[in-house]
NURODREN-821936 format. One record per residue: x, y, z of N, C-alpha, C, O, CB in turn; chain; residue in three letters; residue number from 1. Coordinates in Angstrom, 2 decimals. Atoms other than C-alpha are relative to their C-alpha. Glycine has a CB too. Layout:
+---------+---------+---------+---------+---------+---------+---------+---------+---------+---------+---------+---------+---------+---------+---------+-----+------+-----+
|    n.xx |    n.yy |    n.zz |   ca.xx |   ca.yy |   ca.zz |    c.xx |    c.yy |    c.zz |    o.xx |    o.yy |    o.zz |   cb.xx |   cb.yy |   cb.zz | mol | type | seq |
+---------+---------+---------+---------+---------+---------+---------+---------+---------+---------+---------+---------+---------+---------+---------+-----+------+-----+
|       X |       Y |       Z |       X |       Y |       Z |       X |       Y |       Z |       X |       Y |       Z |       X |       Y |       Z |   A |  Ala | NUM |
...
+---------+---------+---------+---------+---------+---------+---------+---------+---------+---------+---------+---------+---------+---------+---------+-----+------+-----+
END
This chain:
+---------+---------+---------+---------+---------+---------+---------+---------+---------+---------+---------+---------+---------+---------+---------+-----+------+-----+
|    n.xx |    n.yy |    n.zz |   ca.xx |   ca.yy |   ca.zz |    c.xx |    c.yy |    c.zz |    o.xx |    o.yy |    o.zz |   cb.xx |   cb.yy |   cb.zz | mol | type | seq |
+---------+---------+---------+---------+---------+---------+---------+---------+---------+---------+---------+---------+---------+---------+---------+-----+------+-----+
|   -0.27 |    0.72 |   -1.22 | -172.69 |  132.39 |  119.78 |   -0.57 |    0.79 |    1.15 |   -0.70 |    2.02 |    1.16 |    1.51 |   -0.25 |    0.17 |   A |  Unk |   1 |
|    0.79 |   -1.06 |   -1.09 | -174.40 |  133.32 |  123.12 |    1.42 |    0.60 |    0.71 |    2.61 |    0.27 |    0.67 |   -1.28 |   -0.96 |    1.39 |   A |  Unk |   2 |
|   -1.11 |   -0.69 |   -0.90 | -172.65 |  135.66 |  125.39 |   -0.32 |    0.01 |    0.98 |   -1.52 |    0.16 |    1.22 |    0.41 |    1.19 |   -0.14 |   A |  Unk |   3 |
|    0.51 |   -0.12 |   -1.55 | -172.44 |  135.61 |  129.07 |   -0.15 |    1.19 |    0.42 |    0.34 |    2.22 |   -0.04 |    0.84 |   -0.57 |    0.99 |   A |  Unk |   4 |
|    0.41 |   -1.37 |   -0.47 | -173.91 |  138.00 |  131.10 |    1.22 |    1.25 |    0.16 |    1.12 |    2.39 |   -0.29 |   -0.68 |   -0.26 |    1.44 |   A |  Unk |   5 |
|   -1.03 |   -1.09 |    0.43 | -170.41 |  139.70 |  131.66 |    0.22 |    0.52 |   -0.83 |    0.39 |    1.74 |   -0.72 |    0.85 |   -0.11 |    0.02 |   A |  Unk |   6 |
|   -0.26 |   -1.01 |    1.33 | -169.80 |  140.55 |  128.19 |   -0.87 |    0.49 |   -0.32 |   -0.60 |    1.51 |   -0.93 |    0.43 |   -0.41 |   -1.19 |   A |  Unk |   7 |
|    0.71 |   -0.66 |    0.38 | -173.18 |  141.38 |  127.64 |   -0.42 |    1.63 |    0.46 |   -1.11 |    2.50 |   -0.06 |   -0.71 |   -0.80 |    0.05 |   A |  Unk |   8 |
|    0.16 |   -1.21 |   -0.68 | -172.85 |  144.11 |  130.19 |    1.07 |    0.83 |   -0.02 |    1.17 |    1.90 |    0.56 |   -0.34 |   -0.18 |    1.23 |   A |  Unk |   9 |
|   -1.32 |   -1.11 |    0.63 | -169.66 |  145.52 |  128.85 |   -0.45 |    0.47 |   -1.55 |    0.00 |    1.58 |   -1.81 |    1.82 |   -0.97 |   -0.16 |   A |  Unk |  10 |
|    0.54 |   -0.76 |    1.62 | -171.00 |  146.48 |  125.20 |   -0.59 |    1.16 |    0.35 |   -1.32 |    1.24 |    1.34 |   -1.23 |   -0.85 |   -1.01 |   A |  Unk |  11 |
|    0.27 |   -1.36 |    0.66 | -171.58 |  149.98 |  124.11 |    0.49 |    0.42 |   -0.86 |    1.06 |   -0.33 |   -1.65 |    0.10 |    0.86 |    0.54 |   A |  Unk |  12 |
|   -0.11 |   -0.57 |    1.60 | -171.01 |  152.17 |  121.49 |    1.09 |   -0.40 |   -0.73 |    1.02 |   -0.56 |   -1.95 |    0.09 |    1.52 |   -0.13 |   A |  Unk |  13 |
|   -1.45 |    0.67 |    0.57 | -167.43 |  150.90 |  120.84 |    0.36 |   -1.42 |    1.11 |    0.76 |   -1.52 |    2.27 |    1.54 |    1.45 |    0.12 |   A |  Unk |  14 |
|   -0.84 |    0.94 |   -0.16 | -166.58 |  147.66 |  121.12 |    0.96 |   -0.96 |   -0.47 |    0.97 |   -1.27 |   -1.66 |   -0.39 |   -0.34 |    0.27 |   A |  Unk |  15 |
|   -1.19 |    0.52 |    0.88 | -163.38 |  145.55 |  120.81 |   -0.14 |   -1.23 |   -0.10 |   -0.77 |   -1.57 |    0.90 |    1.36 |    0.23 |    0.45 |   A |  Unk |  16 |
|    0.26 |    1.11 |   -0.01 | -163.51 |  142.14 |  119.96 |    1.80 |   -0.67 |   -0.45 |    2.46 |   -0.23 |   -1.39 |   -1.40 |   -0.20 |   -1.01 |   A |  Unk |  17 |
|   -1.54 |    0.36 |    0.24 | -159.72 |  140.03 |  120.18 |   -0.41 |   -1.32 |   -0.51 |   -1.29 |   -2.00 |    0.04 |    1.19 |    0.00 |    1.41 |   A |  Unk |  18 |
|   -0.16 |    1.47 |    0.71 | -159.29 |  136.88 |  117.85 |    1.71 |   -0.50 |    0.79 |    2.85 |   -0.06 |    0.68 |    0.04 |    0.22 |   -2.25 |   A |  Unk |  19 |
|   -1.45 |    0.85 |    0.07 | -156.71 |  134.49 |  119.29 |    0.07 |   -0.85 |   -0.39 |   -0.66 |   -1.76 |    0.01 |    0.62 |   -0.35 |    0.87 |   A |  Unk |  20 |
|   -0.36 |    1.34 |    1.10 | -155.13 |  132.05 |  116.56 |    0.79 |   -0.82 |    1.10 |    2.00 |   -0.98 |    0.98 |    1.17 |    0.41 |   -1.65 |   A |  Unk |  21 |
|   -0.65 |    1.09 |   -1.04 | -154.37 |  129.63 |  119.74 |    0.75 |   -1.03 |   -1.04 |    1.89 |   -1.36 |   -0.72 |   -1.32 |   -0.91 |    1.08 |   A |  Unk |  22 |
|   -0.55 |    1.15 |    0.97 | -153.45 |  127.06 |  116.86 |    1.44 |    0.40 |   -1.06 |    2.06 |   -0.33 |   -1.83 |   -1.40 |   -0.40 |   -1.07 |   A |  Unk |  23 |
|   -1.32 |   -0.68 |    1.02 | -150.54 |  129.30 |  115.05 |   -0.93 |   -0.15 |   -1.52 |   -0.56 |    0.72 |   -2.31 |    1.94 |   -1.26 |   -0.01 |   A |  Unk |  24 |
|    0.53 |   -0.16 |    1.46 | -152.77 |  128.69 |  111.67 |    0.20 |    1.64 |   -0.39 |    0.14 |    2.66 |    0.30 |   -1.78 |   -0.49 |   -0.09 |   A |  Unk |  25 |
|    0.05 |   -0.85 |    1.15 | -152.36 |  130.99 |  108.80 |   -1.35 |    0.51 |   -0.52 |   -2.01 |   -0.47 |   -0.87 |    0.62 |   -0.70 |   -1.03 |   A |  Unk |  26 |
|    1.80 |   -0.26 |    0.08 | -156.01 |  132.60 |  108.07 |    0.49 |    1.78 |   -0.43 |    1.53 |    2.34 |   -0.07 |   -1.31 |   -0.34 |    2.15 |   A |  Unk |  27 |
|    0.34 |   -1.26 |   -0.32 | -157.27 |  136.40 |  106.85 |   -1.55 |   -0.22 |    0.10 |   -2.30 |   -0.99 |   -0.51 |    0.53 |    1.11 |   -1.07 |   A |  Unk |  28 |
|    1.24 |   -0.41 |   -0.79 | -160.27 |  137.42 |  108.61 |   -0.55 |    1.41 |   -0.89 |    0.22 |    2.29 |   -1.25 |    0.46 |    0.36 |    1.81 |   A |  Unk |  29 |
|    0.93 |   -1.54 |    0.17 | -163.03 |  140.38 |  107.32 |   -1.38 |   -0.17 |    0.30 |   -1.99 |   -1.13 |    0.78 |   -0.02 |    0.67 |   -1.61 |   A |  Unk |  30 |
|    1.10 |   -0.37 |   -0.56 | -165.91 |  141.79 |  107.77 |   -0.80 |   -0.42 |    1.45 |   -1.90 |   -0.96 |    1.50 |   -0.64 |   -0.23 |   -0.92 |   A |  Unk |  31 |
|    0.80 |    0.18 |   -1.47 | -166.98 |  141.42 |  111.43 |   -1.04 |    0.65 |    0.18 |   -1.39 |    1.57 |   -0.56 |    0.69 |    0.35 |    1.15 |   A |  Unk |  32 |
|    1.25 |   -1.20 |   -0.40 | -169.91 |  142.86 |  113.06 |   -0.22 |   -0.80 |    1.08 |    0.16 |   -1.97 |    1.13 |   -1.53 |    0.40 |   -1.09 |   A |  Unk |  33 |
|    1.02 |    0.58 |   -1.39 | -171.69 |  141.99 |  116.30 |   -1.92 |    0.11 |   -0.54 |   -2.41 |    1.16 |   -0.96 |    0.36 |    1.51 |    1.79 |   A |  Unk |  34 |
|    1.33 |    0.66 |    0.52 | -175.50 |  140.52 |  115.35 |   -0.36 |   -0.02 |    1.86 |    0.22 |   -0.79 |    2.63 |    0.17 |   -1.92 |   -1.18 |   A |  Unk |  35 |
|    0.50 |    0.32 |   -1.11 | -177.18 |  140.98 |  118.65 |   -1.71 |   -0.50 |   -0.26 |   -2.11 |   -0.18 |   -1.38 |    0.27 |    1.27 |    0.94 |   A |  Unk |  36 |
|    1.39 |    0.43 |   -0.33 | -181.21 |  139.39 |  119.53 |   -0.35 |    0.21 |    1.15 |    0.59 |   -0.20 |    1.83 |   -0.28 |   -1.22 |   -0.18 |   A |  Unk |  37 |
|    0.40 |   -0.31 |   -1.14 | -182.81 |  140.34 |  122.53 |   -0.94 |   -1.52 |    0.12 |   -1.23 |   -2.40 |   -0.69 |   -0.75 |    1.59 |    0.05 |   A |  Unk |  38 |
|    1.07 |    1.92 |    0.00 | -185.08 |  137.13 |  124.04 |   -1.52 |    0.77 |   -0.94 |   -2.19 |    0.12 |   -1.73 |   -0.83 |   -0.94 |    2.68 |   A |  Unk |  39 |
|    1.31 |   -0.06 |    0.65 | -188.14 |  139.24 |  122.76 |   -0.12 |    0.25 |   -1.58 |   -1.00 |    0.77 |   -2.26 |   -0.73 |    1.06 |    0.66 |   A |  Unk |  40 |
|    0.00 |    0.07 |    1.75 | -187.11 |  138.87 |  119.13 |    0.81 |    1.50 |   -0.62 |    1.53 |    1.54 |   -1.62 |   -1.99 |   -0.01 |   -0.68 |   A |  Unk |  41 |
|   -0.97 |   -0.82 |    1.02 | -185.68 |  142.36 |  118.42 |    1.59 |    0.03 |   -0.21 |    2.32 |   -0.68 |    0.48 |   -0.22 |    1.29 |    0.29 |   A |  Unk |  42 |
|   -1.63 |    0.03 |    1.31 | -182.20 |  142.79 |  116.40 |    0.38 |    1.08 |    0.04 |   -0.37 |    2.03 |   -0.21 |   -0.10 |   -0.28 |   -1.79 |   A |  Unk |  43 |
|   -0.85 |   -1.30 |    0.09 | -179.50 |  145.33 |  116.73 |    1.43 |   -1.01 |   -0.93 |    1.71 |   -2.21 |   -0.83 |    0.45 |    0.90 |    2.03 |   A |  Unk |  44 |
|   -1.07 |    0.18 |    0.56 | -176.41 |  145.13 |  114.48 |    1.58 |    0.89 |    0.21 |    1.26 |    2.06 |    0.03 |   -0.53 |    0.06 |   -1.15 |   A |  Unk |  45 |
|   -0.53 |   -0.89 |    0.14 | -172.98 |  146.89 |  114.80 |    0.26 |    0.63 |   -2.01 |   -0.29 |    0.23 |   -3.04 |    1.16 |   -0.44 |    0.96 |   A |  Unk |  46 |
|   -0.52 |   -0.39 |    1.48 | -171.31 |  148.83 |  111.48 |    1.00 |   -1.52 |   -0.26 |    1.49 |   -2.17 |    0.67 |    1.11 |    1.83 |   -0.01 |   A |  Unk |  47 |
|   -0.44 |    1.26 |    0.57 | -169.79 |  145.85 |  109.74 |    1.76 |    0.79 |   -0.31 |    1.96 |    1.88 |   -0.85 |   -1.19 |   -0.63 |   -1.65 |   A |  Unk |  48 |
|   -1.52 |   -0.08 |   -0.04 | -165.64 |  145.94 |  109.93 |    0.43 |   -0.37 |   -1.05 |    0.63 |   -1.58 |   -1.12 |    0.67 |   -0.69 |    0.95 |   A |  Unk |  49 |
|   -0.57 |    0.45 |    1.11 | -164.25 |  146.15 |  106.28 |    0.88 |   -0.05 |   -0.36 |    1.05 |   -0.08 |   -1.58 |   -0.23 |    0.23 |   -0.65 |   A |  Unk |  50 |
|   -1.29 |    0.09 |    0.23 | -160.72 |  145.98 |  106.83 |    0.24 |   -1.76 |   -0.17 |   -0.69 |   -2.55 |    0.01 |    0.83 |    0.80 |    1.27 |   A |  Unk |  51 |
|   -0.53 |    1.65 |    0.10 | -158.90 |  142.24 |  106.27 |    1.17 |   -0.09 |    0.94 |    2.18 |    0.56 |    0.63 |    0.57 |   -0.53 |   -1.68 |   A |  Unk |  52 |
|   -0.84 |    0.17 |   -0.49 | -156.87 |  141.11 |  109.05 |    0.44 |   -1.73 |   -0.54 |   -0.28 |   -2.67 |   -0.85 |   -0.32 |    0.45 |    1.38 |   A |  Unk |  53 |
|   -1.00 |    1.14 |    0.21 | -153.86 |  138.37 |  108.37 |    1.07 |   -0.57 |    1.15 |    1.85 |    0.14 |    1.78 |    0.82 |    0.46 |   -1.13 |   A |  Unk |  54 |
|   -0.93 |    0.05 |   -0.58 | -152.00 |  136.33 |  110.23 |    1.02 |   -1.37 |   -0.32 |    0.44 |   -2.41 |   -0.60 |   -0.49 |    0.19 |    1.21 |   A |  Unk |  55 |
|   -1.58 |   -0.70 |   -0.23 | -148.63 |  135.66 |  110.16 |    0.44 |    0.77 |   -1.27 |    0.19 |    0.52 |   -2.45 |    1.29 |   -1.25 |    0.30 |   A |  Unk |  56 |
|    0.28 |   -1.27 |    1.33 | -147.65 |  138.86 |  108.19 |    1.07 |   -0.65 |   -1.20 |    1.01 |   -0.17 |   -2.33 |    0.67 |    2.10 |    0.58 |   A |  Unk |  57 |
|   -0.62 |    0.84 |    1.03 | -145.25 |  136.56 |  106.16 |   -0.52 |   -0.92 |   -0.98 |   -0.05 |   -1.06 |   -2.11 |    0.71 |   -0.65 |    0.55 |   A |  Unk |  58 |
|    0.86 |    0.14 |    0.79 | -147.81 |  134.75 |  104.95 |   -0.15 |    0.15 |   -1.45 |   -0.35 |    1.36 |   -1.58 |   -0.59 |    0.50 |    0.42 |   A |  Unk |  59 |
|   -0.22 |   -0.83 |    0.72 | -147.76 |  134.98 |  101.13 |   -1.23 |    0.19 |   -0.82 |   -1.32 |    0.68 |   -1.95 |    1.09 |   -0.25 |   -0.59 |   A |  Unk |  60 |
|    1.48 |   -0.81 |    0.64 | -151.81 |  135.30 |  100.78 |   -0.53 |    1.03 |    1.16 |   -1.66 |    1.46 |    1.40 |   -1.47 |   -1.28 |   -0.35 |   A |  Unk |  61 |
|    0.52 |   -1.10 |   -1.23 | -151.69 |  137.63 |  103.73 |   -0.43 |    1.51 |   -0.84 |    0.11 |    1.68 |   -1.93 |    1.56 |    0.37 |    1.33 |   A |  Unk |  62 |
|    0.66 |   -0.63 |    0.32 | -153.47 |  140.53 |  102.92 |   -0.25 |    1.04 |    1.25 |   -0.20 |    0.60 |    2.40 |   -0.89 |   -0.73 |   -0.55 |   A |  Unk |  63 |
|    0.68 |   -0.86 |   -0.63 | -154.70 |  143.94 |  104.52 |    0.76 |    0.01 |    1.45 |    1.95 |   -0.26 |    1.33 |   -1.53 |   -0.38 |   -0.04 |   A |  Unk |  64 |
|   -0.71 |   -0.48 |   -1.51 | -153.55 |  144.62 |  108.50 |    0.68 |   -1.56 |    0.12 |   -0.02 |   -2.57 |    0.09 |   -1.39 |    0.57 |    1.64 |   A |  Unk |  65 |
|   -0.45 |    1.05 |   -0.69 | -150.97 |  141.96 |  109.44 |    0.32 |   -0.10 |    1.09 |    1.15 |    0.64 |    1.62 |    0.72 |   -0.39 |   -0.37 |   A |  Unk |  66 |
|   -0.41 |   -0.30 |   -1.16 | -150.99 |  140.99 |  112.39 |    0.80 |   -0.68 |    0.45 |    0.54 |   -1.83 |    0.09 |   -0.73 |    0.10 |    0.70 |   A |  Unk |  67 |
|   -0.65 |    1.09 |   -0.18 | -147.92 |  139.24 |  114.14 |    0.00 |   -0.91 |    0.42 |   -0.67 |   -0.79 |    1.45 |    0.54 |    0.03 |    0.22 |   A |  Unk |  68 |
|    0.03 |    1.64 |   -0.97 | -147.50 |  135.35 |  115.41 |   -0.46 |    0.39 |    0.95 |   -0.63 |    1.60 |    0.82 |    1.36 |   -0.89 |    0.49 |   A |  Unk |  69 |
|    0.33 |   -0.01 |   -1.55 | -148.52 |  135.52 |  118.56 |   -0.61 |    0.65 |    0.91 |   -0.92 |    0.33 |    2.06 |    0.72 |    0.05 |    0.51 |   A |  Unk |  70 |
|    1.46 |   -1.38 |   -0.12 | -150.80 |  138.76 |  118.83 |   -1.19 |   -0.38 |    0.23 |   -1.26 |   -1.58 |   -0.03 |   -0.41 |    0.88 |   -1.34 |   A |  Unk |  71 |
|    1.49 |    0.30 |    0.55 | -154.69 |  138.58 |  118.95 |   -0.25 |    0.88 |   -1.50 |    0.37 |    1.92 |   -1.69 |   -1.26 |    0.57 |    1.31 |   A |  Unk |  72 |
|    0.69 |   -1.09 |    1.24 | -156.18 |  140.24 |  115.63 |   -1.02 |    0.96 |    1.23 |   -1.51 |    0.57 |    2.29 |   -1.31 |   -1.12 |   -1.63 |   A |  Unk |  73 |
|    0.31 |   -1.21 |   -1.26 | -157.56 |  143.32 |  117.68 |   -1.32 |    0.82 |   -1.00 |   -0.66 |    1.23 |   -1.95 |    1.84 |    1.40 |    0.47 |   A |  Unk |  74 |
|    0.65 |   -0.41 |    0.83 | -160.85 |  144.94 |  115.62 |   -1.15 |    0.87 |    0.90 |   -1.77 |    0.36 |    1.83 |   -0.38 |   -1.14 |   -0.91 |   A |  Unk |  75 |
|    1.10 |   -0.92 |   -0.75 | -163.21 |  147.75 |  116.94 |   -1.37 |   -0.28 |   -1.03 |   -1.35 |   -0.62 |   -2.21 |    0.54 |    1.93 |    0.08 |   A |  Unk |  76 |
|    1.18 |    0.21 |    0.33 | -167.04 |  147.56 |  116.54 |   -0.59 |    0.46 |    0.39 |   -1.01 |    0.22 |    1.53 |   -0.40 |   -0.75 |   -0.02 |   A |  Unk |  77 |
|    1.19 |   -1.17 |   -0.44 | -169.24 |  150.25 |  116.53 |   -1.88 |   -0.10 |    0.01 |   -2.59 |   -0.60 |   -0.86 |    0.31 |    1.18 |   -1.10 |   A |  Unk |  78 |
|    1.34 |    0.30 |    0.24 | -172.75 |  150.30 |  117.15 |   -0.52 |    1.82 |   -0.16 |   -0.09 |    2.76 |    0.52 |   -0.77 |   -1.11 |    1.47 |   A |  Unk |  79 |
|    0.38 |   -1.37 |    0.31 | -174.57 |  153.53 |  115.70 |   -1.36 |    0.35 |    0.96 |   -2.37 |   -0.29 |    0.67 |   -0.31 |    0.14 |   -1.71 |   A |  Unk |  80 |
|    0.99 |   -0.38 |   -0.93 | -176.99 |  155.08 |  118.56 |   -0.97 |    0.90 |   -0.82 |   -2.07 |    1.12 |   -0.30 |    0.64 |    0.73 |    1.27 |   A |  Unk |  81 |
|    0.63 |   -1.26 |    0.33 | -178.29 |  157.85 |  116.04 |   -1.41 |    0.04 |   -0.76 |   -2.09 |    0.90 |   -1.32 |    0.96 |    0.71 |   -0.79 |   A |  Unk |  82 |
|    0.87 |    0.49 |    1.29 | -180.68 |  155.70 |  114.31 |   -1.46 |    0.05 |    1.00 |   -2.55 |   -0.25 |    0.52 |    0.54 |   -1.91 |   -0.83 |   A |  Unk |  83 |
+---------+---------+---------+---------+---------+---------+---------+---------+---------+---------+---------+---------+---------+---------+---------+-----+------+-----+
END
């Protein structure tokens, strides 16, 4: 999805990205990453997030970090500079 210029100018080496289940649904979430494109075609990726977030931790296919009702799922995303 595109991003507006604000968020694009808050990214660096750590960033957080918040899921809000506005709908109360039941869902686990993994592997995230941020997939960036520049307009002139090149590609940056962050490290890919291999934890499993769940929500509601009652849930009984919840799995991995639960997070509670009414929380965002909360997930850091690193981008590696060293490369």
């Amino acid at each position: 999805m595109p991003l507006p210029r604000e968020a694009i100018a808050t990214l660096g080496v750590r960033n957080r990205l918040r899921v809000h289940n506005i709908g109360g649904d039941h869902f686990s979430l993994r592997r995230f990453r941020l997939e960036l494109e520049w307009p002139d075609g090149r590609r940056a990726q962050s490290d890919i997030a291999a934890a499993t977030w769940s929500q509601p931790p009652g849930w009984p296919h919840a799995e991995g970090i639960r997070v509670p009702a009414g929380q965002p799922l909360e997930v850091d995303l690193w981008f590696d500079l060293g490369g």
